[in-house]
C-alpha positions as CSV (number, residue, x, y, z in Angstrom):
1,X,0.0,0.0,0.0
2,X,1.4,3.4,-1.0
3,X,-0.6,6.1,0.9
4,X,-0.6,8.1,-2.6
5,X,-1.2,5.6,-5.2
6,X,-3.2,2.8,-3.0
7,X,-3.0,-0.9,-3.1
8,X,-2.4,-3.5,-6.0
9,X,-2.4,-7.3,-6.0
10,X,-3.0,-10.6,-7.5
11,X,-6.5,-11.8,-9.1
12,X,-6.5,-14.7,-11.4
13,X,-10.5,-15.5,-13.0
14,X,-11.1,-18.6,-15.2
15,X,-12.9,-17.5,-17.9
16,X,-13.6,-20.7,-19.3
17,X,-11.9,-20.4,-22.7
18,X,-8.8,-19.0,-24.6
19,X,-12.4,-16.7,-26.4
20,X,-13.7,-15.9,-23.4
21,X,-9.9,-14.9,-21.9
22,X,-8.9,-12.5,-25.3
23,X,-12.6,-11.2,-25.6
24,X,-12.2,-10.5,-21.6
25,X,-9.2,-8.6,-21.7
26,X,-9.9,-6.9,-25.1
27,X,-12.9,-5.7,-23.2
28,X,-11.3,-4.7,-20.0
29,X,-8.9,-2.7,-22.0
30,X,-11.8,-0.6,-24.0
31,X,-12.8,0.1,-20.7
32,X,-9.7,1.6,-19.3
33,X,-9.4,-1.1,-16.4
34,X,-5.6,-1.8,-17.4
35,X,-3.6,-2.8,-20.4
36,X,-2.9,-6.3,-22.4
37,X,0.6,-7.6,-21.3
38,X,2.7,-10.4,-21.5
39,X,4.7,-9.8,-18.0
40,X,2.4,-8.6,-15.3
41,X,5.5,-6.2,-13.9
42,X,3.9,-3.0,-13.9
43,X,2.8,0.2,-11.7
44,X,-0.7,0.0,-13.8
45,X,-3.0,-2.8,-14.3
46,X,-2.0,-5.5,-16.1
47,X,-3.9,-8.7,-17.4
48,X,-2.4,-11.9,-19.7
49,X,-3.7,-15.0,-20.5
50,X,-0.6,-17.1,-19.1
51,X,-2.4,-20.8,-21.0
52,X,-1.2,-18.6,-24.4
53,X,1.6,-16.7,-23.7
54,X,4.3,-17.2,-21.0
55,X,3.2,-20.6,-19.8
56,X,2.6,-21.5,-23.8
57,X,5.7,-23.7,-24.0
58,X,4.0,-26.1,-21.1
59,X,2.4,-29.3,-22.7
60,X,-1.1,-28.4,-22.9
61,X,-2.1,-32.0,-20.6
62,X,0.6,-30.4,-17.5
63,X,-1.2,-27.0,-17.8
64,X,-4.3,-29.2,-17.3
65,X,-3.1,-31.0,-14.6
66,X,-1.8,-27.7,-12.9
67,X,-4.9,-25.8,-13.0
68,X,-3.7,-23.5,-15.7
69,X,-6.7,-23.7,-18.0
70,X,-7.1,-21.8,-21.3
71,X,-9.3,-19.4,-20.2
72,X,-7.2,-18.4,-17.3
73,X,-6.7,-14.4,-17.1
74,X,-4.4,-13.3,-14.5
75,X,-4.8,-9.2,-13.4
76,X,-2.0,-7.7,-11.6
77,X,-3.7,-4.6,-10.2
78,X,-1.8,-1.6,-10.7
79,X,-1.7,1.0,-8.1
80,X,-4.9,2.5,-7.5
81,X,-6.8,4.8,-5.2
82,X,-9.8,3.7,-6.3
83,X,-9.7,-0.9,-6.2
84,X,-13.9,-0.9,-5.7
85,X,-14.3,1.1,-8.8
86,X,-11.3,-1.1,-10.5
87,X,-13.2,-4.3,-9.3
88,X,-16.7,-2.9,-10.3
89,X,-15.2,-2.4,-14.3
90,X,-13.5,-5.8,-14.3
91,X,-17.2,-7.2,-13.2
92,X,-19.2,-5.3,-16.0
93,X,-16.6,-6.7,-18.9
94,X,-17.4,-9.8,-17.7
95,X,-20.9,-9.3,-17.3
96,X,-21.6,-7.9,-20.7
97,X,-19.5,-10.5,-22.4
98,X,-22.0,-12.8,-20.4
99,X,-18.9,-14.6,-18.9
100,X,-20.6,-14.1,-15.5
């Protein structure tokens, strides 16, 4: 926690689907909740889809067995006065795209 920026963190949400996981973050982009990344090392919120990009090279029946689905999206949350608001956006994406 930085008195002046706020918090950040971890969230990962299974999506269901390498679709649902690009549509999801596509969508979260348009609506300014962070930005498309492949590392998640950021000040700003950051999302990947780790099943198709750094976690790629892993045979798709041990990313099975780990957990690591397809439609995994993990969101490093950038620093941010305002999580709720951050939270409430990443739930309307995900609404409208009836993922949820």
């Amino acid at each position: 926690m930085n008195p002046g920026c706020g918090y950040g963190g971890m969230l990962a949400i299974d999506v269901g689907d390498s679709a649902n996981a690009n549509r999801s973050m596509t969508r979260m982009q348009q609506e300014k909740v962070g930005y498309l990344a492949v590392s998640l090392g950021y000040f700003r919120t950051l999302f990947s889809s780790p099943g198709h990009s750094t976690s790629s090279k892993i045979p798709f029946e041990k990313r099975q067995g780990m957990g690591l689905s397809e439609g995994l999206v993990r969101l490093s949350i950038g620093l941010d006065n305002n999580n709720e608001l951050t939270y409430e956006r990443i739930q309307e994406c995900l609404s409208e795209l009836a993922i949820i």
